[in-house]
C-alpha positions in Angstrom: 244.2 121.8 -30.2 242.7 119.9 -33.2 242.5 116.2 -31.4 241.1 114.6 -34.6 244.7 113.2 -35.8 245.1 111.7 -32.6 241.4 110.2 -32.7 242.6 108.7 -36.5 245.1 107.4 -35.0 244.1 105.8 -31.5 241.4 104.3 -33.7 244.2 102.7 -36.2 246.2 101.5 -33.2 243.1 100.2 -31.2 242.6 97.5 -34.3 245.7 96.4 -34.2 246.6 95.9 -30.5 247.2 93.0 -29.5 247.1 91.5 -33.7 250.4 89.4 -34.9 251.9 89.9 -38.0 252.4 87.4 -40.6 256.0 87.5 -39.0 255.4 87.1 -35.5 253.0 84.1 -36.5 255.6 82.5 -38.4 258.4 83.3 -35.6 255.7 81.5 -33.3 255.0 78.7 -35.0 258.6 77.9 -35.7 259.1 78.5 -31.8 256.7 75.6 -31.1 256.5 73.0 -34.0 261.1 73.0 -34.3 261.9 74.0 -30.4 259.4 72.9 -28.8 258.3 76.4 -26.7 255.6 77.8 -25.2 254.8 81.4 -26.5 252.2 83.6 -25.9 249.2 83.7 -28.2 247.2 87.5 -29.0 245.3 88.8 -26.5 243.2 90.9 -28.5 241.9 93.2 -25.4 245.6 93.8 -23.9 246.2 96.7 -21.7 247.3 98.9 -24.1 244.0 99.1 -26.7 242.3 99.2 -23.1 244.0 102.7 -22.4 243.2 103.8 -26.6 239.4 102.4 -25.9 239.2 104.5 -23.1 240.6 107.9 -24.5 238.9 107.0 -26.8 235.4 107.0 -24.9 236.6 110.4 -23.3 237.2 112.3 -26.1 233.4 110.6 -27.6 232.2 112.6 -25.0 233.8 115.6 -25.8 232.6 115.3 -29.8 229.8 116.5 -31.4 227.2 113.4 -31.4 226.9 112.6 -34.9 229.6 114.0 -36.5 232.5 112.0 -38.2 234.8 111.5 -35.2 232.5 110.4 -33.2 231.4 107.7 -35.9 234.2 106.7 -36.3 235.1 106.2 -32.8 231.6 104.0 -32.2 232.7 101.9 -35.0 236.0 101.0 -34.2 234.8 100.7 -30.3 232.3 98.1 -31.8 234.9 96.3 -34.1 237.3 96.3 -31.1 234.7 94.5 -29.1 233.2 92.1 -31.8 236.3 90.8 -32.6 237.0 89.7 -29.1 233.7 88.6 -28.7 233.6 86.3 -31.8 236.9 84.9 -30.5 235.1 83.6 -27.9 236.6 85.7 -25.3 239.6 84.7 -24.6 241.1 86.2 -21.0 244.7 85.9 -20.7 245.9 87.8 -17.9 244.7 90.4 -15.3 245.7 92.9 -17.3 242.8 92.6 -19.7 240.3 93.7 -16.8 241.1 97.2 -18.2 239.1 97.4 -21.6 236.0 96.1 -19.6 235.9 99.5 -18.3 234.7 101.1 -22.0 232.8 97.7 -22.2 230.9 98.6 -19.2 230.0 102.5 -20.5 229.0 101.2 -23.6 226.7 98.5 -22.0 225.1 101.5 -19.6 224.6 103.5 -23.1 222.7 100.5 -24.7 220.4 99.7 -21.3 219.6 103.6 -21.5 218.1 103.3 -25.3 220.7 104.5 -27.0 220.7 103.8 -31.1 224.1 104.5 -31.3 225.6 101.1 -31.1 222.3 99.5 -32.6 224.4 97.9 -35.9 227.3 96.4 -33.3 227.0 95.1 -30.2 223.5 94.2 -28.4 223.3 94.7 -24.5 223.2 90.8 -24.3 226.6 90.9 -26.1 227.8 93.5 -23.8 227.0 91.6 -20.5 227.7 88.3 -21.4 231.5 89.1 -22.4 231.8 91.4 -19.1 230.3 88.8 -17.0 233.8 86.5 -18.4 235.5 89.2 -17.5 234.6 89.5 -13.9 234.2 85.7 -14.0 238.2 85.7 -14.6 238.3 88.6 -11.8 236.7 86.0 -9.0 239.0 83.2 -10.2 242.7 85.1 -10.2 244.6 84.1 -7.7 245.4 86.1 -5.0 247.4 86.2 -2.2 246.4 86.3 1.5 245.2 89.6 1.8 243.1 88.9 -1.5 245.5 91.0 -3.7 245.9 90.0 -7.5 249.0 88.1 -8.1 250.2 90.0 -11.3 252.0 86.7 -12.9 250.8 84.0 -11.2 250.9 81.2 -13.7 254.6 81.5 -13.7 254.3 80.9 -9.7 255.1 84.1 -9.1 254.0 85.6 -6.0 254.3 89.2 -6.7 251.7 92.0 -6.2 252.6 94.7 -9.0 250.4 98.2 -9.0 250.1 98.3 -12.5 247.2 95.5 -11.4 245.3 98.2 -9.5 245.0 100.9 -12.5 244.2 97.8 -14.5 241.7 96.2 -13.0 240.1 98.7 -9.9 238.3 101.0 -12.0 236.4 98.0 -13.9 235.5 96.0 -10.4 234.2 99.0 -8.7 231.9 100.4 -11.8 230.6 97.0 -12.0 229.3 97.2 -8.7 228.2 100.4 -8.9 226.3 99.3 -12.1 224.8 95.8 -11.0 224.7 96.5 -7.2 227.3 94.1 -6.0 229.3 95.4 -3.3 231.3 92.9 -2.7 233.1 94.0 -6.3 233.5 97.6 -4.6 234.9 95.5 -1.7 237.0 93.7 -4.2 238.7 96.4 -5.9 238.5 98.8 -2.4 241.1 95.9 -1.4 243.2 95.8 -3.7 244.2 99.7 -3.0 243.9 99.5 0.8 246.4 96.7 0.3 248.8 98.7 -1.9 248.4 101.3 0.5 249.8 99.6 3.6 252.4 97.3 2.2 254.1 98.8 -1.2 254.5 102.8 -0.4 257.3 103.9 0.5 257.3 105.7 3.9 259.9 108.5 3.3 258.7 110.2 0.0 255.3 108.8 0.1 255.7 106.8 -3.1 254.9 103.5 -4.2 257.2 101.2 -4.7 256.7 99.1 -8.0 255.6 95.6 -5.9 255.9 94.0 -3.2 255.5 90.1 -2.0 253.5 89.2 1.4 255.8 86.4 1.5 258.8 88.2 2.6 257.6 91.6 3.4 260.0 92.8 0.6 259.2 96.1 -1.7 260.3 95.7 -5.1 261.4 97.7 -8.1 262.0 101.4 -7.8 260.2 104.0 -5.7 258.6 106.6 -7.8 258.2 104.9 -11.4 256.0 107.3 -12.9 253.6 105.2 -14.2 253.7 103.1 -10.8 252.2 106.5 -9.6 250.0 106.9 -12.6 248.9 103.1 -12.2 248.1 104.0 -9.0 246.4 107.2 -9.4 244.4 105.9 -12.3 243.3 103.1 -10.2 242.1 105.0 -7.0 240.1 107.7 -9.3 237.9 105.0 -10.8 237.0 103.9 -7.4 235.5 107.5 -6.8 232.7 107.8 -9.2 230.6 107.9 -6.4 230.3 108.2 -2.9 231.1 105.0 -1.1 234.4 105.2 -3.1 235.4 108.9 -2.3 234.6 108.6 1.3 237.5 105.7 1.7 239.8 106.9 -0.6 239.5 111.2 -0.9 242.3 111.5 1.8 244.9 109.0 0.4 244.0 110.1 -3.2 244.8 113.7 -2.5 248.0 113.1 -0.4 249.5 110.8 -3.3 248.6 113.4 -5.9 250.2 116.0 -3.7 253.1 114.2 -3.0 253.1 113.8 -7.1 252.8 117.2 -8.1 256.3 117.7 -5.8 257.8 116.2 -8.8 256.2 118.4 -11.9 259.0 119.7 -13.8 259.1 123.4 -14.3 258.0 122.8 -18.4 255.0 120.4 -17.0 256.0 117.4 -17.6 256.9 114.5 -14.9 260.3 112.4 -15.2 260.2 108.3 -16.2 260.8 108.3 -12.2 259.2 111.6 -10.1 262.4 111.9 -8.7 265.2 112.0 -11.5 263.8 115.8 -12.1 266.8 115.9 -14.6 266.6 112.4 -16.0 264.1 111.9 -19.5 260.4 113.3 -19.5 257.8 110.7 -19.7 254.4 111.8 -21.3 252.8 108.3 -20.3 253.3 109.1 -16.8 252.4 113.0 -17.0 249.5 112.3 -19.5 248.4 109.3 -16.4 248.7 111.8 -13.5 247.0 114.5 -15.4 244.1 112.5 -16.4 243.8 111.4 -12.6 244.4 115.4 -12.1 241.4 116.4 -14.5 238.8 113.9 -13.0 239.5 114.5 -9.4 238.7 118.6 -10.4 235.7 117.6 -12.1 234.7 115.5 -8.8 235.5 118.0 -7.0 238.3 116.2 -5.2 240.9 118.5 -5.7 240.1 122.2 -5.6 242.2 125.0 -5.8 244.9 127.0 -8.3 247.4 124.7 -7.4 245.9 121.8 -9.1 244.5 123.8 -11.8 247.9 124.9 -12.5 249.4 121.5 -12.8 246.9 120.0 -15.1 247.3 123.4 -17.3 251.1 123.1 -17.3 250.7 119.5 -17.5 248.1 119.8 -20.4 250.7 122.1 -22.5 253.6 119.5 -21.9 251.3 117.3 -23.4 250.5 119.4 -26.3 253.9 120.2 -27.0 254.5 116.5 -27.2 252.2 116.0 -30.5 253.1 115.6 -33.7 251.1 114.4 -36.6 248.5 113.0 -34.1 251.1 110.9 -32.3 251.9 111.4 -28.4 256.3 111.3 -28.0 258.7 111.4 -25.6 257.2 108.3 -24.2 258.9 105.9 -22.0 258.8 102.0 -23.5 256.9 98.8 -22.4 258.3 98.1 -18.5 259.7 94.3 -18.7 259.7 93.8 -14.9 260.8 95.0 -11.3 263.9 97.7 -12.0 263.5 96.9 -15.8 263.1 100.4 -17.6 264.3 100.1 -21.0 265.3 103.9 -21.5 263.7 104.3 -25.0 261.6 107.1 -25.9 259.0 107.6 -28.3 255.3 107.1 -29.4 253.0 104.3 -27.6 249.6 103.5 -27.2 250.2 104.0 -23.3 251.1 108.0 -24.0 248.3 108.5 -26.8 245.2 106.8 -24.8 245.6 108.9 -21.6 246.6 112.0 -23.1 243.3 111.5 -25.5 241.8 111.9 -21.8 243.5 115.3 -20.8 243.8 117.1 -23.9 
């Protein structure tokens, strides 16, 4: 299919992730200077232009090297990045650990002599404002086990797996790149932990959270992007072998236990299980990009997985229109908060950028 509408627009969306409108500003500024609130500032490398930046970098990949798309895609990378940078920064939440993962590929490009980023960011650049991010990595509190607290400067003591998509894939490349194991260890962790204390143990799904305090699972079992968080998470912890030997077996029982759940038209459910309840494309466009790296790794092997990422690829498809990914679950507000509204996100577009 012609991906260059979505490209347009992942690029459009990318800029303004993150942004307030003269409205919110003005909502905001009446919130503190009248009542006296505390409200959240911009975070201009939230976890949603992290999911466009990197469908963005996989379908670079894909694009012939110097035609428009992929110019256009450099650029708005660059601009993405610059305008965090010149910020100075800023790091609000673990959440953020995500775009350091397109950060990171770009750096690697730089180091290797490429001229395509020469007019944007300089490897110095690069490494300085991934260094802040791992900096903010080392600091987050955790709890015993040395999980990421997911909120804690609201004292809450909750491990959520949308922190292991988020941040895994960025620790572990890191120390692939620099040659720090103990950022392998790091993210390694943060999985194994999940692993053993926030699955289910009857359907072999994860729960949304849990809290080492009282031993309690949280939220439902089977959100589909909890499994796509988690999925996403363990793949990027493959890329080479240290990674695959600790995590091949889990990885492919999960995405087993996942693909019990594909819908007959390809799609997976807002929760695996509610087979009759609303498709969600963020989840099945999450769980197929897991799907398509693992066969590329060779991780998973045979018909049956190649099936599911071809039925799961045409669901997808069938969910475009004028370069916009629907039927997409909205923003998650918390444990068992799933507002049931459907249409086009960032978090559908980026990862089906990556399958289709």
């Amino acid at each position: 299919m012609n991906k260059i509408p979505m490209v347009e627009n992942a690029c459009r969306e990318l800029l303004q992730c993150g942004v307030f409108d003269r409205r919110r500003k003005l909502e905001n500024f009446v919130k503190r200077k009248i009542f006296h609130r505390t409200v959240a500032g911009e975070d201009l490398i939230f976890w949603p232009g992290g999911l466009l930046a990197s469908g963005l970098w996989a379908c670079r990949a894909e694009l012939a090297e110097d035609g428009p798309a992929a110019r256009g895609i450099e650029e708005t990378l660059t601009a993405y990045y610059e305008r965090w940078i010149k910020r100075g920064m800023p790091v609000s939440v673990i959440d953020d650990l995500l775009a350091g993962e397109t950060l990171l590929a770009i750096y690697t490009e730089i180091q290797k002599g490429s001229r395509r980023f020469e007019k944007g960011l300089s490897a110095n650049q690069a490494k300085e404002a991934i260094d802040k991010l791992i900096a903010c990595a080392e600091e987050h509190p955790k709890d015993g086990t040395g999980s990421f607290f997911y909120r804690p400067a609201g004292g809450e003591p909750y491990i959520f797996v949308d922190g292991i998509g988020l941040s895994c894939p960025f620790l572990y490349r890191y120390g692939d790149i620099f040659d720090r194991q103990e950022y392998r260890e790091l993210a390694l962790r943060q999985i194994a932990n999940f692993l053993s204390y926030g699955m289910d143990g009857m359907t072999g799904l994860p729960y949304h959270g849990y809290d080492m305090t009282d031993g309690c699972k949280y939220g439902i079992i089977g959100w589909g992007r909890a499994v796509g968080w988690l999925l996403r998470g363990m793949m990027g912890c493959m890329m080479s072998d240290y990674g695959r030997e600790r995590l091949c077996a889990p990885c492919v029982s999960l995405m087993d236990v996942a693909l019990g759940f594909q819908r007959q038209d390809g799609y997976f459910s807002w929760q695996l299980q509610a087979m009759e309840g609303p498709a969600d494309t963020s989840a099945t466009g999450m769980i197929c990009a897991a799907l398509k790296k693992g066969l590329a790794l060779g991780i998973f092997t045979g018909e049956k997985y190649e099936n599911a990422l071809f039925t799961g690829r045409r669901a997808l498809e069938r969910s475009v229109r004028d370069g916009l990914v629907f039927y997409c679950s909205g923003e998650c507000e918390g444990f068992s908060r799933y507002p049931q509204h459907y249409g086009a996100y960032p978090w559908s577009l980026g990862p089906a950028l990556e399958v289709l």
